[in-house]
N, C-alpha and C positions, 0 to 999 in steps of 0.2 A: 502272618503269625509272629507273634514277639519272641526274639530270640535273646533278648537282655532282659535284664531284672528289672522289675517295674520300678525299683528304686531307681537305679539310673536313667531308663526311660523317664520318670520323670524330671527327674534332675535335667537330663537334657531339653526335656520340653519345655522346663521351666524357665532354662538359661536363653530363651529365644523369646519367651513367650513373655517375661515380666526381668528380663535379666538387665543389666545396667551393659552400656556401651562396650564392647570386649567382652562379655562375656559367655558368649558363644566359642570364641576362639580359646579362652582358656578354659570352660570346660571339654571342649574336643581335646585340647593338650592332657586334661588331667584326668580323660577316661581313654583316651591312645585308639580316639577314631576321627573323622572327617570332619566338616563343620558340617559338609549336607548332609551326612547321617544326625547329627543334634538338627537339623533343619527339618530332617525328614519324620524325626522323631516326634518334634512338638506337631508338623502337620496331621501324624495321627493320631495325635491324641487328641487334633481339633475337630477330624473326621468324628472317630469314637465320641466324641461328646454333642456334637451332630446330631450321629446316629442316635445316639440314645435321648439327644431332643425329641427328633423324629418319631421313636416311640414312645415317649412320656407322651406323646402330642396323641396318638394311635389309642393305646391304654384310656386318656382322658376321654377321647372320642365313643370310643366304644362303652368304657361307663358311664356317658350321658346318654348314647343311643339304650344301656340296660336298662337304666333307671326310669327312660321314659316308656321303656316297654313291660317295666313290671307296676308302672304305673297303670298305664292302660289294663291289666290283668285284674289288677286291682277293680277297677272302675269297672270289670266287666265281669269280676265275681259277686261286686255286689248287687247284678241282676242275673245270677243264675240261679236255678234251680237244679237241686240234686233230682236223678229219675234214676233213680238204682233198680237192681232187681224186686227188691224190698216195695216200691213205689208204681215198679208195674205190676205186681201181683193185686195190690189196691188198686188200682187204677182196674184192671180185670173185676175183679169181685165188686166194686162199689157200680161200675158199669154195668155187669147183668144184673145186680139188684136194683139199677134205675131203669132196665129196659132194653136195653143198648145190645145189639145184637154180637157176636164174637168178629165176625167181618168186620161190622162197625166201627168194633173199638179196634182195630188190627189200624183201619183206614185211618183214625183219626191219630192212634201215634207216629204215623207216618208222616202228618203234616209238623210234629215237635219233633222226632229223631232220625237221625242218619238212618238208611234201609238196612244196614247189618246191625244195627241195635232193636230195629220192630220185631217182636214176637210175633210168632204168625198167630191164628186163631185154632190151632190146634194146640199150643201152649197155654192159650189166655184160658181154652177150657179147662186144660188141665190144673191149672190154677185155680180156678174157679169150685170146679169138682172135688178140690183138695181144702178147699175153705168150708166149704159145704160139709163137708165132711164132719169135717172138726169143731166146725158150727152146731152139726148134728150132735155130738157128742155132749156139748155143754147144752145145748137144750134139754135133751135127755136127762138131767139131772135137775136142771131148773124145772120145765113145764109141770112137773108134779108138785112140786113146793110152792110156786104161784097159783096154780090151776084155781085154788079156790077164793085169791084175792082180785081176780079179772072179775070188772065188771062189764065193758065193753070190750067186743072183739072184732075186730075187721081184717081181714086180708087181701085189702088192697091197698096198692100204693096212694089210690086219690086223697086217703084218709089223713096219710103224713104229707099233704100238699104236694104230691110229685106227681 
């Protein structure tokens, strides 16, 4: 711990460190200590400038290790895909309107998501049934208004290529 003012701490590091011949012994005479304390003094401040190479050097290290790793992040969001809750509720509904059983599509998020993100297939119903619904409802409002511009009707899926 530094028990002198860093002014004189310096002074004396400096009288070692960049001082002209003698001038270590006069500054030990004109701050009224040792010459190995002005000796001991510049050696820590050679330490301390050291150390603190040592971690410029640490600091630099680690913000290239950041840099390349928010590089990678980068290069790896530009192939990700969001699947939010939003995204499996679609994924639910567009699935049983293609055929795809609730098991099925349970099985097949399982091969894109970690196992505590897959919905099991009692959700994907309920999703499903919750679409329907609401589906149901804007129908209801529509079919009467259309009804009399259909000229062709089919309800099956072959009809729309699936």
């Amino acid at each position: 711990m530094l028990k002198v003012a860093i002014s004189a701490f310096l002074r004396n590091a400096a009288a070692v460190l960049v001082g002209r011949r003698g001038a270590v012994t006069d500054q030990a005479r004109k701050v009224g200590c040792s010459r190995q304390t002005i000796y001991n003094h510049a050696h820590q401040l050679q330490q301390r400038f050291e150390e603190g190479d040592q971690r410029l050097l640490q600091v630099e290290a680690e913000r290239h290790a950041l840099r390349e790793e928010a590089k990678g992040l980068h290069a790896q969001h530009k192939t990700m895909v969001l699947i939010d809750e939003d995204q499996l509720r679609r994924f639910a509904v567009v699935g049983q309107a293609m055929g795809i059983s609730l098991r099925q599509e349970e099985e097949l998020l399982g091969t894109l998501l970690p196992p505590e993100r897959v919905p099991d297939h009692t959700q994907l119903g309920r999703w499903t049934a919750e679409a329907g619904r609401r589906a149901g409802e804007v129908l209801a409002v529509l079919d009467p208004l259309c009804a009399a511009a259909v000229k062709d009707l089919c309800l099956d899926e072959i009809f729309f290529g699936g």
